[in-house]
C-alpha positions in Angstrom: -28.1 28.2 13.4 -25.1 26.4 12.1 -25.6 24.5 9.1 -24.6 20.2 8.4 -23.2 19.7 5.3 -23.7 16.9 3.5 -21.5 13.4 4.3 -19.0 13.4 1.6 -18.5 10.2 -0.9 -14.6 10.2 -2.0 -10.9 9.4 -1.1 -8.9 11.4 1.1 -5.3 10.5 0.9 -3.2 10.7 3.8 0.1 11.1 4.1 0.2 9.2 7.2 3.2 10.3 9.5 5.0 7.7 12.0 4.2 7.1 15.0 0.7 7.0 13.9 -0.9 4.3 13.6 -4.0 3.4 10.3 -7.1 3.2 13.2 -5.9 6.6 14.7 -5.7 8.0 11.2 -9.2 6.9 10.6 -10.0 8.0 13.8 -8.6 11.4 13.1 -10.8 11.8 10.0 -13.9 11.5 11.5 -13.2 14.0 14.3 -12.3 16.5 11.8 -15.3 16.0 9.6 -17.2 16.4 12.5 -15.6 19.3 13.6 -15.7 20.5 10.3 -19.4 20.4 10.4 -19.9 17.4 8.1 -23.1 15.1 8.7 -21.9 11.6 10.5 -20.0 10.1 7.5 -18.6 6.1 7.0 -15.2 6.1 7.2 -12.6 3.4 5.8 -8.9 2.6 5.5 -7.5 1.2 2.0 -5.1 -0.5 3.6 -3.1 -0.8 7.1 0.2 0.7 7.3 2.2 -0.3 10.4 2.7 2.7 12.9 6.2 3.2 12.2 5.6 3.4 8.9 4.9 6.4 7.2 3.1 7.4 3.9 0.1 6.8 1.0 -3.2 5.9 3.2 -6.2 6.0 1.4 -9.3 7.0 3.0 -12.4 6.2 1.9 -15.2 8.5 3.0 -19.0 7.3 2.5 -20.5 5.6 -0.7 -16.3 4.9 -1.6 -15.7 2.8 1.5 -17.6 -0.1 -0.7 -14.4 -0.1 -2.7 -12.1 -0.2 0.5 -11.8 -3.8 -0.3 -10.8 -3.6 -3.9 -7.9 -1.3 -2.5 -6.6 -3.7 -0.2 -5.5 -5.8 -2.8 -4.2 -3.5 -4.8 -0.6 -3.3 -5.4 1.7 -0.6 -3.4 5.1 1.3 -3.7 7.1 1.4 -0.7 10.7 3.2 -0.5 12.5 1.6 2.6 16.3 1.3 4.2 18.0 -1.7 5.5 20.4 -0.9 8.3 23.0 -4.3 7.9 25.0 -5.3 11.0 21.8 -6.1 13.3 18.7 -8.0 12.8 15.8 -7.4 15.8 13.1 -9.8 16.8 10.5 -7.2 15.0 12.6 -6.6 12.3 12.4 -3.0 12.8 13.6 -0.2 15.1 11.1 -0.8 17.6 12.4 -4.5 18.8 15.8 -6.3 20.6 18.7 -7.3 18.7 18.8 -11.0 18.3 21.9 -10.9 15.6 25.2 -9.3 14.5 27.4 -9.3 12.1 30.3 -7.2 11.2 29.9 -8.1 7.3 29.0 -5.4 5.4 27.9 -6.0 1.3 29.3 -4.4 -1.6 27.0 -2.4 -3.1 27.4 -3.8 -6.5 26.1 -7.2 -4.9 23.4 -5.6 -3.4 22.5 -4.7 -6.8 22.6 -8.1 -8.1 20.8 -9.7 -5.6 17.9 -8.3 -6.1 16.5 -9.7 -9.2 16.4 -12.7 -7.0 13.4 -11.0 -5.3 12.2 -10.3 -8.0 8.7 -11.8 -9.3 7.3 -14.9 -7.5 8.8 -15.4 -4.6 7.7 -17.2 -0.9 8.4 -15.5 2.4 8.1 -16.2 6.3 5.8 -13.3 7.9 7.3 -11.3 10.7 6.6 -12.9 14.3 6.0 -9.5 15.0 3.0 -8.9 13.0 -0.8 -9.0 12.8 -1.4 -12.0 11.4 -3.3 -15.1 13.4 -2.5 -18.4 14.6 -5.2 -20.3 16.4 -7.8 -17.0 16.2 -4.6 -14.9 18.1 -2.6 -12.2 16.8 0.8 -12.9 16.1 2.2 -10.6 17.5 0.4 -10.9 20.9 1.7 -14.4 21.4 5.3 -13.2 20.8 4.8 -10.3 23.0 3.9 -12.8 25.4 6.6 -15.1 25.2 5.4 -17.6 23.3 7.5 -19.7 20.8 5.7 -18.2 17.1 6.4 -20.3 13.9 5.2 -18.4 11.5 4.0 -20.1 7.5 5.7 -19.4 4.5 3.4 -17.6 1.7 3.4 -16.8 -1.8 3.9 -13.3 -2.5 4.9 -11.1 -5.7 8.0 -8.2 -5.9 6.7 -6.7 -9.4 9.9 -4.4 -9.0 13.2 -3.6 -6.4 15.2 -1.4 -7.6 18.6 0.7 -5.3 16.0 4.2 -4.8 18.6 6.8 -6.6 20.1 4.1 -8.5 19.0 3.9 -11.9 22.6 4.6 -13.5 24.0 1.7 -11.1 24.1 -1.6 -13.5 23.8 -4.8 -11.7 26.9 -7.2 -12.2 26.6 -10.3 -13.7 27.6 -11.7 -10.2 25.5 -12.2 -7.4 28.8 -12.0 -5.6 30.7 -9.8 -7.7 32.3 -7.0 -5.9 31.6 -3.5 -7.8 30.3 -2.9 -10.8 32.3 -2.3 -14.0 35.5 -3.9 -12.2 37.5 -5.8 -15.2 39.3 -7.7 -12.5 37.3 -8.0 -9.1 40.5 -8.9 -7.1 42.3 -6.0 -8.1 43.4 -4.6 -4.8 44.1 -1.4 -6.4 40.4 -1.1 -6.9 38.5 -0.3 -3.3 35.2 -1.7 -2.8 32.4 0.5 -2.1 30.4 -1.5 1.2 27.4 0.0 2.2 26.0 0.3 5.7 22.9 0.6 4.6 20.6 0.4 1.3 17.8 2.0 0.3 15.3 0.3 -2.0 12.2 1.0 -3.4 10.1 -1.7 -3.9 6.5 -2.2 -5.5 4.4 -5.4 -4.6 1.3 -7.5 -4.2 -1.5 -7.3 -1.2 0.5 -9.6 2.1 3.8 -8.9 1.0 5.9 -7.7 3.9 8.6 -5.5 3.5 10.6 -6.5 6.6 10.6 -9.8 5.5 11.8 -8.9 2.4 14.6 -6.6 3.9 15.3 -9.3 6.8 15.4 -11.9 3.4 17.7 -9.6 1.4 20.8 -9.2 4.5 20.8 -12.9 4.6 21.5 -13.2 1.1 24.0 -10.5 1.5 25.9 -13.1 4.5 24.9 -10.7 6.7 21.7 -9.5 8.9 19.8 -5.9 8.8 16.8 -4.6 9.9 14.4 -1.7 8.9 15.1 1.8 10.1 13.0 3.7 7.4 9.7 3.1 5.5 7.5 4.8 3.6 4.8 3.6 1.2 4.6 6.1 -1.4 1.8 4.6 -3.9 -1.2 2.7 -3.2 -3.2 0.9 -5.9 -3.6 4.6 -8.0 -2.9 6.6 -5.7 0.3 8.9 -5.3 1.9 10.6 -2.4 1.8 13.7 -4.5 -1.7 13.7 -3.9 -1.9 13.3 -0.2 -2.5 15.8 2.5 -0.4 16.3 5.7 -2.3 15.6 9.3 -2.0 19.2 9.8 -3.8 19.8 6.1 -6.7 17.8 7.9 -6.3 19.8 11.3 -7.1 22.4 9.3 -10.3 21.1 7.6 -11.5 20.4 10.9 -11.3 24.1 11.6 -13.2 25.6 8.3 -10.4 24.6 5.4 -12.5 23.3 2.1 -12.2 19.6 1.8 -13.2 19.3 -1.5 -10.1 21.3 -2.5 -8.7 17.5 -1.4 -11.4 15.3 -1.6 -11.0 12.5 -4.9 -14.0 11.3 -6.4 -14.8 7.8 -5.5 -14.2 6.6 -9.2 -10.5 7.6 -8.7 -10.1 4.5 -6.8 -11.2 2.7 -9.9 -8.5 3.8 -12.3 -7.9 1.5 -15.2 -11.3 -0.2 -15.2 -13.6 1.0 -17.8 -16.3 3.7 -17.3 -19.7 3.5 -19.4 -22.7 6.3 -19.2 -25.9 4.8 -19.3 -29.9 6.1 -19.9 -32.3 6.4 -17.9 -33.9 3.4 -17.7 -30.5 1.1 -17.9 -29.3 3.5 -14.5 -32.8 2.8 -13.2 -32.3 -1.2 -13.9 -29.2 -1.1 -12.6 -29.9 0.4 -9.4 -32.7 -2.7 -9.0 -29.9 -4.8 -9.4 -30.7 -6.2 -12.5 -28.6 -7.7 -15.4 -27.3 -5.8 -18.3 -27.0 -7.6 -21.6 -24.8 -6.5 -24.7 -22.2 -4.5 -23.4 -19.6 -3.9 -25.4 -16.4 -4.8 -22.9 -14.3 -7.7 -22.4 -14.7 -10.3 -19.4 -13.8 -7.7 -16.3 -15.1 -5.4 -14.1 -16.3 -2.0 -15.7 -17.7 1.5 -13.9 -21.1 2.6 -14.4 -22.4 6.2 -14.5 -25.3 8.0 -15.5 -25.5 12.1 -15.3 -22.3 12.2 -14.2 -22.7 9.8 -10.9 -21.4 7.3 -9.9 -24.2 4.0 -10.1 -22.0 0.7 -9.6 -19.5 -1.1 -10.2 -20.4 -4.2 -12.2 -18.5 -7.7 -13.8 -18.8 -8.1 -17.3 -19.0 -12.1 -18.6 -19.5 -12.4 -22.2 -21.6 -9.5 -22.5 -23.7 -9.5 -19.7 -23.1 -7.3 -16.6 -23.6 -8.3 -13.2 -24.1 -5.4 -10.1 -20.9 -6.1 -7.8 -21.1 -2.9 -5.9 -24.1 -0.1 -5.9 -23.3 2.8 -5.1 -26.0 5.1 -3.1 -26.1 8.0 -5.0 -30.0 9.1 -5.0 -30.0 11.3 -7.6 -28.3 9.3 -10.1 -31.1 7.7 -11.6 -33.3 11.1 -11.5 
């Protein structure tokens, strides 16, 4: 008689390829746990990523999927390229072009221009994007013709930086030509334009990055779309840590998932982690208040024996139960 294993509790990171899009991925996780001969297990996304993007995409299997939300507005690294000379109604590859231009920026002033994306900043959404108006996707009312005026919001670029480009200095200039030039009308000294840029670009939870890119051309005098993105980091996690869709195939057929599977506290890097007794695991678990604990105001990760028993908020000593995690023998 074949044998259920348990449900695992954890993150699975998966390098999501394109064309995929983060429903399917989930989607794919539980038919290879199933497959795999796993008990029926919860199963969560920390975060959509567009189908033709490609990338980090946490996912949080049982007792972790409580932190799903935490992950959401996490910060995340994306790497992506701005094709300049067309701009397309989705701002992508996928839609029609609705503007040309036969400018194409120095790369020095692509340099410069982007430490004024840098920090606080406000951007217009994408038409073509998941948001609602009036309890209707956005992008559902473009698709069907409708006129979309899409709200500014507040966003923050933590960093943008050329990817590669560390030893390129930004000019003084937004609109200087090249960098180092003495004299930037020297006609003996060619300009280097680019087609296209590639940027790498880490930000806060709504921040688009075809805005950003659509945003960026215009500063440039010209227009540009996205033909290449790929999140590479997602609140802690890494793309050297996720597994291919073929990795998972192969847990589906037999392959070890711990091997791959994070613990759930690896979603809470950075916050604290205190081991408690018995009976404070045993409170805990009742949902009752901790006094005295020795943390600043914040969130901090509770543990006893090893597992994992909630994640609490810490207010002048006193710690509140934000998230329990169902871990039966943790209080044993």
């Amino acid at each position: 008689m074949d044998r259920t294993l348990p449900a695992p509790n954890g993150w699975l990171i998966l390098d999501k390829p394109r064309g995929l899009g983060s429903t399917q991925a989930v989607g794919a996780v539980k038919r290879n746990l199933r497959t795999g001969g796993y008990a029926k297990t919860k199963v969560g996304h920390g975060g959509t990523l567009d189908p033709l993007a490609e990338g980090v995409l946490p996912i949080a299997l049982g007792e972790a999927t409580k932190l799903a939300g935490r992950m959401l507005d996490a910060s995340k690294t994306y790497e992506f390229t701005i094709q300049f000379g067309e701009e397309t109604d989705t701002l992508d590859t996928e839609g029609e072009v609705i503007g040309r231009s036969d400018h194409r920026p120095p790369l020095a002033a692509v340099a410069a221009v982007l430490t004024h994306f840098t920090g606080d900043i406000e951007q217009v959404p994408p038409t073509y994007s998941a948001l609602k108006i009036d309890g209707q996707r956005a992008y559902d009312r473009a698709r069907a013709g409708e006129e979309v005026t899409m709200k500014s919001r507040a966003v923050t670029i933590h960093s943008l930086t050329i990817a590669g480009g560390g030893e390129r200095e930004a000019p003084e200039s937004t609109f200087a030509t090249s960098a180092g030039r003495p004299d930037p009308y020297d006609p003996g000294m060619p300009l280097e334009l680019a087609d296209s840029v590639t940027l790498v670009a880490n930000v806060s939870k709504g921040t688009y990055i075809r805005s950003l890119a659509r945003d960026i051309a215009h500063a440039l005098g010209t227009v540009g779309h996205v033909t290449y993105l790929r999140r590479v980091k997602a609140g802690p996690f890494h793309e050297s840590t996720a597994i291919s869709l073929d990795l998972l195939n192969e847990i589906g057929k037999g392959a070890a998932l711990e091997d791959h599977l994070l613990p759930l506290e690896a979603g809470l890097d950075g916050i604290p982690a205190h081991d408690l007794d018995l009976e404070s695991a045993q409170a805990v678990r009742q949902g009752r208040v901790l006094f005295g604990m020795p943390y600043p105001d914040g969130p901090i990760f509770v543990r006893h024996g090893g597992m994992p028993v909630a994640l609490m908020e810490v207010s002048q000593g006193a710690a509140k139960v934000v998230r329990g995690f169902n871990f039966p023998d943790a209080a044993e």
